[in-house]
Structures are given as C-alpha cells and as structure tokens.
C-alpha positions as MATLAB code, in Angstrom:
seq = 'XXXXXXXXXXXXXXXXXXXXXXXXXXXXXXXXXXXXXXXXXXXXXXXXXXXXXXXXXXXXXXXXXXXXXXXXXXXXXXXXXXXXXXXXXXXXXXXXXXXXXXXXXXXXXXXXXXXXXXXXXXXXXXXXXXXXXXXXXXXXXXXXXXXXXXXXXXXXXXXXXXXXXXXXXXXXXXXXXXXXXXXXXXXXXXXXXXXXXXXXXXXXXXXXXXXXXXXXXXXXXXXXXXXXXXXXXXXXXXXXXXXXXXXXXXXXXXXXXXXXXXXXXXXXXXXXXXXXXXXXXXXXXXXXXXXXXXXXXXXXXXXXXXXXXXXXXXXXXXXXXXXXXXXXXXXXXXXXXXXXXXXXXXXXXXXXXXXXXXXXXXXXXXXXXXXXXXXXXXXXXXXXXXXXXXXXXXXXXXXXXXXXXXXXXXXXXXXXXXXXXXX';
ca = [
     -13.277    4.548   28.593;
     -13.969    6.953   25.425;
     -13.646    4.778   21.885;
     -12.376    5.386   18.653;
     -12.984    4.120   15.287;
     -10.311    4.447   11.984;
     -11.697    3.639    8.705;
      -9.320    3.172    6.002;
      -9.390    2.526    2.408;
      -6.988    3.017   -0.613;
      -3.228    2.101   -0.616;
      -0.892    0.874    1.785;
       0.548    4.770    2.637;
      -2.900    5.261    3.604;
      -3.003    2.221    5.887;
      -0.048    3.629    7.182;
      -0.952    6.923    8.225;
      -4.421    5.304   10.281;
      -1.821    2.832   11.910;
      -0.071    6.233   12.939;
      -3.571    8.007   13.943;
      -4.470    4.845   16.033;
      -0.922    4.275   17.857;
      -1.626    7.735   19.234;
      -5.411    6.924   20.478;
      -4.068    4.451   21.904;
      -1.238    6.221   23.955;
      -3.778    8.958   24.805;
      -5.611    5.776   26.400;
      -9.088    5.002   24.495;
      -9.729    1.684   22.960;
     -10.289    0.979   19.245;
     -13.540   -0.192   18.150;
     -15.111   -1.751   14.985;
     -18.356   -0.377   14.993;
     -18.765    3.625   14.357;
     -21.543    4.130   16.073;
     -20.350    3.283   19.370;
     -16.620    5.521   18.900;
     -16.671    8.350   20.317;
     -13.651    9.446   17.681;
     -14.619    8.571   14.459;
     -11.330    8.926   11.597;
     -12.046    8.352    7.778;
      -8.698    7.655    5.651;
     -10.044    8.555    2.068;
      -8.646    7.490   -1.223;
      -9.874    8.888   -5.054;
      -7.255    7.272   -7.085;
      -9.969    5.898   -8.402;
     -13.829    6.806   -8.832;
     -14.721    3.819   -7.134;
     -13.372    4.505   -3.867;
     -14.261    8.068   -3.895;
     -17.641    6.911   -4.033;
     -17.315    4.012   -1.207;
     -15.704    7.414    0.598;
     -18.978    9.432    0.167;
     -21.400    6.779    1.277;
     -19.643    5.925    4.216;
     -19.472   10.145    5.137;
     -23.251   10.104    4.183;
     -23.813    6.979    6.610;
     -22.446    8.932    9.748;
     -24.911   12.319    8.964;
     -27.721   10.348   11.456;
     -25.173    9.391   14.119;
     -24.223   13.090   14.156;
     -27.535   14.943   14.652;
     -28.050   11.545   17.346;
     -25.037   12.064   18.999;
     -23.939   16.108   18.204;
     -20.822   15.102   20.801;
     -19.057   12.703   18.692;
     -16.244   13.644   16.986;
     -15.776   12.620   12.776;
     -12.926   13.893   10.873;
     -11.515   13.202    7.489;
      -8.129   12.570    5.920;
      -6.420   10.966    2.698;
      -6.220   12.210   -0.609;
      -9.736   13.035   -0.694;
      -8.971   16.034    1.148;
      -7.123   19.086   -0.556;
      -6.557   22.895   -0.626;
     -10.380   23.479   -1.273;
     -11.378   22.295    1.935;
     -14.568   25.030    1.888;
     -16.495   22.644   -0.725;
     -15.736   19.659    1.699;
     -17.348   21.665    4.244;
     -20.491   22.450    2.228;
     -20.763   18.888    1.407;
     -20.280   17.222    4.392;
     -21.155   19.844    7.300;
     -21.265   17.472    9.928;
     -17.803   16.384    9.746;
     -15.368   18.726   12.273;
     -12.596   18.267   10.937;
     -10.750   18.387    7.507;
      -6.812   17.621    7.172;
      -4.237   16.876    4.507;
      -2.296   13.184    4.681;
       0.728   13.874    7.169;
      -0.753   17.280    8.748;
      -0.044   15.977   12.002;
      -0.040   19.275   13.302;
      -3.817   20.068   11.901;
      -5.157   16.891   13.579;
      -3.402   17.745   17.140;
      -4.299   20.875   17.738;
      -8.016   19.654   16.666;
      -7.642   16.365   19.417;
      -6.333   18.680   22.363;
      -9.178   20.838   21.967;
     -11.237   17.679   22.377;
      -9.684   17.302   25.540;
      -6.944   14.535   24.192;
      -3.158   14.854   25.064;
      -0.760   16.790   22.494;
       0.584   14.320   19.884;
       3.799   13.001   19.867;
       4.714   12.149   16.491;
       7.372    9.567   17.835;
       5.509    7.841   20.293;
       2.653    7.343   17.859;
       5.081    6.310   15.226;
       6.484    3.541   17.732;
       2.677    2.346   19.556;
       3.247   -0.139   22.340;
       1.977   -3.079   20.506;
       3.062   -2.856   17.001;
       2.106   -5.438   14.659;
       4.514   -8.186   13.204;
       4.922   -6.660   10.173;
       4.851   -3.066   10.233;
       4.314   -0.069    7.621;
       7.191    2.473    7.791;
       6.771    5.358    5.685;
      10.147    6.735    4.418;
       9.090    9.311    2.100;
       6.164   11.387    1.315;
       4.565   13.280   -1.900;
       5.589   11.945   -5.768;
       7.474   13.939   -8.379;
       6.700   11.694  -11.300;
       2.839   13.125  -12.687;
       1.736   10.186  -14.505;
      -1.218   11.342  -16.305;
      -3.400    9.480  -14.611;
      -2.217   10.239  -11.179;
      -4.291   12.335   -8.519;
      -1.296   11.376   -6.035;
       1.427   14.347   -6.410;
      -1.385   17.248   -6.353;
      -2.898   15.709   -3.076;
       0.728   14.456   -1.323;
       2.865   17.191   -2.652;
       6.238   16.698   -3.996;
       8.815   14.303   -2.334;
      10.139   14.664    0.955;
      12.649   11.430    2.019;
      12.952   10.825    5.858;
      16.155   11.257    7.376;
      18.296    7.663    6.940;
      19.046    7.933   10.791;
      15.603    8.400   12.142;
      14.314    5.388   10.136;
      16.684    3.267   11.482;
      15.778    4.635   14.856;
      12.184    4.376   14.515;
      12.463    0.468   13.079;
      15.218   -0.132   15.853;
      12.019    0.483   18.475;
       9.633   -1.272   16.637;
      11.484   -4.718   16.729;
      12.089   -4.020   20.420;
       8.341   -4.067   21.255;
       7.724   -6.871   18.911;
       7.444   -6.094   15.424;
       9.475   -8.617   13.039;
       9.007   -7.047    9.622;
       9.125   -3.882    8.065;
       7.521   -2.449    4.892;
       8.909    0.577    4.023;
       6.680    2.986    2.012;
       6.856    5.446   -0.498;
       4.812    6.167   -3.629;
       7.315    5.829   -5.480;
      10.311    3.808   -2.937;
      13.205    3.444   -4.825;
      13.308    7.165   -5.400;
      13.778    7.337   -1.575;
      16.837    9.859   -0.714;
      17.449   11.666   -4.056;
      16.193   14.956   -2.168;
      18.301   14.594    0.779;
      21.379   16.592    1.100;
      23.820   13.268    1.707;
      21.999   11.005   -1.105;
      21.443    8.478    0.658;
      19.424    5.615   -1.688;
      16.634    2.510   -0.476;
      19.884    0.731   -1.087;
      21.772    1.797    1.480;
      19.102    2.419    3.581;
      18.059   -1.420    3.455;
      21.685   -2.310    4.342;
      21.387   -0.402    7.694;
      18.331   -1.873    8.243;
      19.512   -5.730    7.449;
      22.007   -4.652   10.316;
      19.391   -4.434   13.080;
      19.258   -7.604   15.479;
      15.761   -8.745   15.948;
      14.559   -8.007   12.469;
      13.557  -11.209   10.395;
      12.794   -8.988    7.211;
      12.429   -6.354    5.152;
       9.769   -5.427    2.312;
       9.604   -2.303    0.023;
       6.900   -0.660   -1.940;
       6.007    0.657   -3.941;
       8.532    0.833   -7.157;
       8.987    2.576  -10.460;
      11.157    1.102  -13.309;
      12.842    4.213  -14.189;
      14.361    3.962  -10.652;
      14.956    0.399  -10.020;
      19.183    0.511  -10.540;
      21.267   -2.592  -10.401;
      22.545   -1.322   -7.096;
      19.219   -1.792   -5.529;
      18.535   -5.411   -7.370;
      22.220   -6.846   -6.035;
      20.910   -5.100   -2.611;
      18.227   -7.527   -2.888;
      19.864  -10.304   -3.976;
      22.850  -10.368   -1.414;
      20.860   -8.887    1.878;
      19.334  -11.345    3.825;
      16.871   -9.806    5.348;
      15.358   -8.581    2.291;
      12.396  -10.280    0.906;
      12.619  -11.421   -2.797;
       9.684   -9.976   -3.405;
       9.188   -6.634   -5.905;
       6.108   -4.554   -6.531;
       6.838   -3.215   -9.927;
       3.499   -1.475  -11.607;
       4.013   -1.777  -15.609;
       0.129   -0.430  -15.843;
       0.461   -0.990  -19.554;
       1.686   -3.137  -22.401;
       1.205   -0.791  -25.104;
       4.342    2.149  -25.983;
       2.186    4.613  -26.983;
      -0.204    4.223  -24.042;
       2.939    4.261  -22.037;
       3.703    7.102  -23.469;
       0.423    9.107  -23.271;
       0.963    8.267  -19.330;
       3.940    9.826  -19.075;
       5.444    6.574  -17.651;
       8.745    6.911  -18.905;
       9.675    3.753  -20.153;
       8.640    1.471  -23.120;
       7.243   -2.162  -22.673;
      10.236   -3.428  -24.184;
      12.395   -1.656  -21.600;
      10.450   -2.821  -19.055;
      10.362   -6.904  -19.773;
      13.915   -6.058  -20.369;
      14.416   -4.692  -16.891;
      12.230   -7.887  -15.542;
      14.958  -10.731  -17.139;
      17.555   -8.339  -15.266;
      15.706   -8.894  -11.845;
      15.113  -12.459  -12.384;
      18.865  -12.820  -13.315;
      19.969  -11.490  -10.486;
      17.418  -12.607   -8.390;
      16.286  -15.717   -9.372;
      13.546  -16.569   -6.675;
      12.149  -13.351   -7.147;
       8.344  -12.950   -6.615;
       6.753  -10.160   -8.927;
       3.485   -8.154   -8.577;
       2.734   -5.564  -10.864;
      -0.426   -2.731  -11.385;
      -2.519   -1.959  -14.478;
      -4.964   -0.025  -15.881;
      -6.981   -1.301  -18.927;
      -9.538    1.310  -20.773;
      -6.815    4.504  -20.719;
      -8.182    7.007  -23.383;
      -7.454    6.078  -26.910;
      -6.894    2.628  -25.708;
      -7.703    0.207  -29.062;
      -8.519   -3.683  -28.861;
      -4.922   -4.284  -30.260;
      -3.418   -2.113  -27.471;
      -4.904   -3.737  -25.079;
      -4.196   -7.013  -26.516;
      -0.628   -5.904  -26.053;
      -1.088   -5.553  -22.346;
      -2.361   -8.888  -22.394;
       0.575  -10.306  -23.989;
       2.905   -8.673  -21.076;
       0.992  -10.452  -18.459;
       1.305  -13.694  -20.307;
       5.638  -13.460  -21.114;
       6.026  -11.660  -17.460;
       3.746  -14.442  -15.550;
       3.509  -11.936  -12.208;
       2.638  -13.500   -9.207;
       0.039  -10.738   -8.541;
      -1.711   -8.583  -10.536;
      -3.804   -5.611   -9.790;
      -6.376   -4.743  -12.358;
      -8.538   -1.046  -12.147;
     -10.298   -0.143  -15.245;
      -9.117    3.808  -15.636;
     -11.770    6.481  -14.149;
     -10.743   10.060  -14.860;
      -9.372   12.058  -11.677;
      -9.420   16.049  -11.438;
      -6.086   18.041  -11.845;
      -4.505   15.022  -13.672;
      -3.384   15.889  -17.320;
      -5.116   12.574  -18.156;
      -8.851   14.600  -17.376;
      -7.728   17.844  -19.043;
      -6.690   16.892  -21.936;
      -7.574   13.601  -23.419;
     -11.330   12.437  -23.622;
     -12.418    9.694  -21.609;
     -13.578    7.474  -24.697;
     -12.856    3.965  -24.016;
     -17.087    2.993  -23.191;
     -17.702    1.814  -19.272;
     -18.596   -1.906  -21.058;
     -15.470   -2.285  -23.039;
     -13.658   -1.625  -19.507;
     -14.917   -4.108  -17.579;
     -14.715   -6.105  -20.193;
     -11.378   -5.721  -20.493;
     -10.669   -5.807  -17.015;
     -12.704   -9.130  -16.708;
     -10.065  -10.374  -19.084;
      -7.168   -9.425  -17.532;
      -8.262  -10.577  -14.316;
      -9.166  -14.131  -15.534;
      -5.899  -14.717  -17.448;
      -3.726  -13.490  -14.319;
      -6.268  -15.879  -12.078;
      -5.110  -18.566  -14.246;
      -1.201  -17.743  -13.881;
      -1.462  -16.889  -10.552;
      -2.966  -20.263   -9.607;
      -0.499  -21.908  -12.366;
       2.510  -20.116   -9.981;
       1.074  -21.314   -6.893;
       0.407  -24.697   -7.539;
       4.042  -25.264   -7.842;
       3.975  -25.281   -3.961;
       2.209  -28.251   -3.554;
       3.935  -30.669   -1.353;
       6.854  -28.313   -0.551;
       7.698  -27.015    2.736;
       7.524  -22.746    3.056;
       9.064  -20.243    5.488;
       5.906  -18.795    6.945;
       6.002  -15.451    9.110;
       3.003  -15.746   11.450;
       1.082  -11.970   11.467;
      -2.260  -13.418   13.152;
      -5.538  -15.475   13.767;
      -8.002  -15.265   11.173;
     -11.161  -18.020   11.995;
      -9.499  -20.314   14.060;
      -6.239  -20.247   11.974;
      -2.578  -19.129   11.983;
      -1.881  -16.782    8.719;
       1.325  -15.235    7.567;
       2.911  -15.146    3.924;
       6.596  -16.403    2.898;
       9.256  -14.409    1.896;
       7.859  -14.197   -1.640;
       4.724  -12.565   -0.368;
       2.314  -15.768   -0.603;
      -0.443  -16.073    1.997;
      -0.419  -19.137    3.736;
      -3.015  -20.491    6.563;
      -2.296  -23.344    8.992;
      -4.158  -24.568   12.436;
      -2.170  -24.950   15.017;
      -2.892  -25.002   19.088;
       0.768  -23.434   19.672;
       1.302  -19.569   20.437;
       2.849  -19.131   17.009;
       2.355  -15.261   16.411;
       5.465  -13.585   15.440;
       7.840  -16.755   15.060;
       9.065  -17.936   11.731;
       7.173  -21.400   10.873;
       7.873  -24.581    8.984;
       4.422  -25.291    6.511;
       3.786  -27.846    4.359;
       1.229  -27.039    1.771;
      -1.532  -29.614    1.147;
      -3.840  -26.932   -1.207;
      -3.047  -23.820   -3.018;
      -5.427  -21.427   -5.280;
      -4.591  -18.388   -7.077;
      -5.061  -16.484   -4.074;
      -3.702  -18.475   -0.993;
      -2.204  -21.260    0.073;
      -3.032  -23.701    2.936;
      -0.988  -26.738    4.770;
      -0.191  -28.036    8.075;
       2.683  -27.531   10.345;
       6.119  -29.130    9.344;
];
C-alpha cells in the first residue's frame, strides 16, 4: 500500500485545506504516514504570514532535496500561501519539488495526482472523508477583502468568495453522520461570511441552520474582525445553543494611530467598547485575541498602550508575533521596518508574560468546579478535549470516551491547560 505524508503549518484555513488533501488520499486508498521519508506522496501546506514560518517552510523543502535524488519516484508538492502567481522562481529554487499550486486549486492538484496514477478528485467526497474527526474544520469562505497593511493573506487567497448557505449545511449534515460532533467554520475574516452572495445570507443565519442539525453538539467560528461583529451575530451567540461562547477577536494593537497605520478600521476605544457589548450580552463569553508588537513607528508608549488593552480586556488567549515585513503588503512598501529585532522580542517577551499571568489568573478560577468536556482524542495515555469556552482539559479514563460529552472535575489548572478526573 503506497503512503502519503501532509505537512502543515500556519493557520487553521491551512489545517483545513491538508484535512481536505488527506480525506482524498485516503478515499483513493493509501495510508497516512508521519515520517516523509517513507511517503510515497509527500504535501507541504506553507504559511509566510510571518518570516518565521517562511523560513521553517524552506528548511523543511531543503530537507526533502536528498530523499529526491534517493528516491527520483516520490512525489513532493507544495501549497499555502507560500505559493503565488510567480511560480517560475519557486521552480528555480526548489527544482525538485513537482508540483506548485495555489490554496483551493483543487483542480491544479488533480489533474497532477491522476497523472500519478491516483483516481480523479472528488471535491465532495474529500470534503466529507469516512472518518472525520470530532471536531471538524469547515471552510465557508475563501480570500479577504480587508488589506491590513501587514497582511500577505488577500494577495495570496484572492478576494472573498462565501460558500453557498445550502451546501454548508449539506456538507456538515454528512459530517455528523459519520461521526464528527463539532464544527469550526472558517474564514479569514468569518463574520464577513455571505456579504458577496446574491441572497445575503450572514454567519448569523448560517449558524441558526446549523444549530438545527440533529447530531451536532456544537458550533465554533473563526476567525473575526470587529468592524463586522453586529449585534445580530452576538444575540446569535447568546441565544443558540449549539454555539460555543467562545470568540476569536484579533485587536493586534492598543495604540489608534498604529491602528490606524494598519488599516484596521477601528480605534482601541471602539474596540474595548465593542468587548463590554459581547460580555453584556454574553456573559460567559471566552475571548482570544491576536497581536503584533514592533509595527513600524511603534514607540515604548505605544506599545505600553497595547499593554494596557491586554490588562482591562483580560483575554483568555493571546497570540503574540513580533511584526516581520511581508512582500506586496503596503506595510513593506511604504513604511520602514525600524522598530530593532531586540526591542521586538523584547516586547513580545512582555506581552507574553503578562497574558501568561492572566491567562493562568482566568484559569485558576476552575479549580474544584465541574466542566463540560468534548472528548477529541488520546494524547499519552489520556483523554483530551476543551469546554465550550475553548479550555483544554486532560483526564485518564479506561472508558471509550472519544466523541461523548464528559463530566470533569478539575484538580490543576495552568495558563495553558487544565487537568481533573472524571465526575
């Protein structure tokens, strides 16, 4: 039996896509595989939001050169956002990879697998594998309209393009009939979903025909911009139960003028403003959040701002990058990169350690109390799953628990996970 391997890094679109790209290895009959060198298909999912993980990309491309000239049979190709229109200089670079395609060319990459000898794709079976996971990415749109400054995303996506309300429905309808119990509907930027489709549909009204399907335990979105998030969708949230309390909301900075200079569209006082609104309305409401210290320009009071957002916000998550200039973005072209690499980390070190310490603060509030957990898996001899608030929780158990809703009692919690024993 012929293997494959699917290497994936970058955001959870691109997790999405491999989960696509391996539901269809898998109906075409090979068997996934950990390990490169043994696969016989090899798939990179790239990401360059960031410098760093263009450069995790380019070692692990450089890493398969000797398996290549080894094994001239295998087959590598290479997707994500590292690929775009000027695939000729990917080629130069990287000669021993075959083949080159765009996130969601689906037509590229099947045309390339059936002349390796591997059945036509079937974008719905793949979409729907045999053995989804418990919870499940479902893209609903593609491509971002928005061109933050410091965004690669929209000139390596494309615009938007919202799926049809109908065929997500249908599509989640079959994954909760072969055992999938969440969803986690994707877009770059999700609450935007529908504007572009001729009926208007909105995420609110699409997560009301989804709260309708039996069988699904819930539903997750991600990931959100403020400028969309309307009171429609936070009473959508509130009132359907299905839908987790839980809201990925990036604010990337505290400062208006940095804001500004990324073309966010709101001010910070709009946003915390937006935030009470939430928590109003949704009072159990778990909040994670993105942001990006060391933009040009950035001062030590600016960021200090930033700082003091974290700090009257208290999210539950944070996700800190230190900003690394991208080509195409406005960002790159016009203003100079001259916050120093030092101050950066620095800066990022800081952030990190005072969100550690609210995190953990949040967390430890769940001592002794009994959670909801949604089992996903084993990991080392224990169940894992997270609540509807999106906290990781581990728990031993000798009982087949995967996919069943269970009753934990926490016994330890850090700013990271929590841990407890079966209620």
């Amino acid at each position: 039996m012929k293997l494959y391997h699917v290497w994936t890094i970058g955001c959870q679109m691109n997790k999405a896509d491999s989960e696509f790209i391996a539901g269809y290895m898998d109906s075409a009959g090979l068997s996934p595989t950990e390990v490169a060198e043994e696969a016989d298909f090899v798939l990179l999912n790239s990401c360059v939001v960031r410098e760093h993980a263009e450069v995790k990309v380019v070692n692990k491309l450089r890493s398969l050169k000797g398996m290549k000239k080894s094994r001239p049979d295998v087959a590598i190709a290479l997707t994500g956002c590292m690929v775009d229109s000027r695939i000729d200089d990917l080629k130069d670079r990287f000669p021993w990879v075959d083949l080159f395609f765009r996130p969601q060319q689906w037509d590229v990459f099947s045309k390339w697998a059936e002349s390796r000898g591997l059945p036509g794709l079937s974008q719905a079976e793949a979409s729907v594998p045999q053995n989804p996971p418990v919870s499940a990415n479902v893209p609903i749109m593609q491509g971002c309209d928005s061109f933050c400054s410091y965004c690669v995303v929209p000139y390596r996506r494309g615009r938007v393009r919202s799926r049809d309300l109908d065929e997500i429905c249908c599509q989640v309808q079959s994954l909760v009939q072969r055992g999938t119990r969440e969803v986690i509907l994707l877009g770059q930027i999700v609450d935007a979903y529908g504007d572009d489709l001729p009926s208007k549909p909105d995420l609110a009204d699409l997560l009301g025909r989804l709260n309708r399907i039996e069988g699904l335990l819930r539903i997750r979105f991600l990931t959100s911009h403020p400028s969309y998030m309307s009171r429609k969708l936070i009473q959508a949230i509130a009132g359907l139960d299905k839908v987790c309390e839980h809201i990925s909301l990036p604010v990337q900075a505290g400062d208006n003028d940095i804001l500004k200079a990324m073309k966010r569209g709101y001010s910070a006082e709009e946003y915390c403003h937006l935030v009470d609104d939430i928590r109003h309305t949704v009072p159990d409401v778990a909040l994670s959040t993105d942001v990006i210290v060391g933009f040009p320009g950035e001062t030590d009071e600016q960021f200090a701002r930033t700082l003091g957002v974290l700090r009257q916000t208290r999210f539950d998550k944070v996700h800190i990058a230190a900003y690394s200039p991208r080509p195409e973005t406005t960002a790159t072209r016009n203003l100079r990169d001259d916050v120093a690499p030092e101050t950066k980390e620095s800066r990022r070190a800081q952030a990190e350690a005072l969100q550690n310490a609210i995190s953990a603060e949040i967390n430890a509030a769940f001592l002794g109390k009994t959670v909801e957990v949604l089992v996903e898996d084993q990991k080392k001899g224990k169940w894992y799953g997270r609540t509807r608030g999106d906290k990781l929780v581990f728990f031993a158990s000798k009982a087949s628990l995967m996919g069943q809703l269970a009753s934990v009692r926490i016994e330890k919690t850090s700013a990271f996970a929590l841990q407890g024993t079966l209620a």
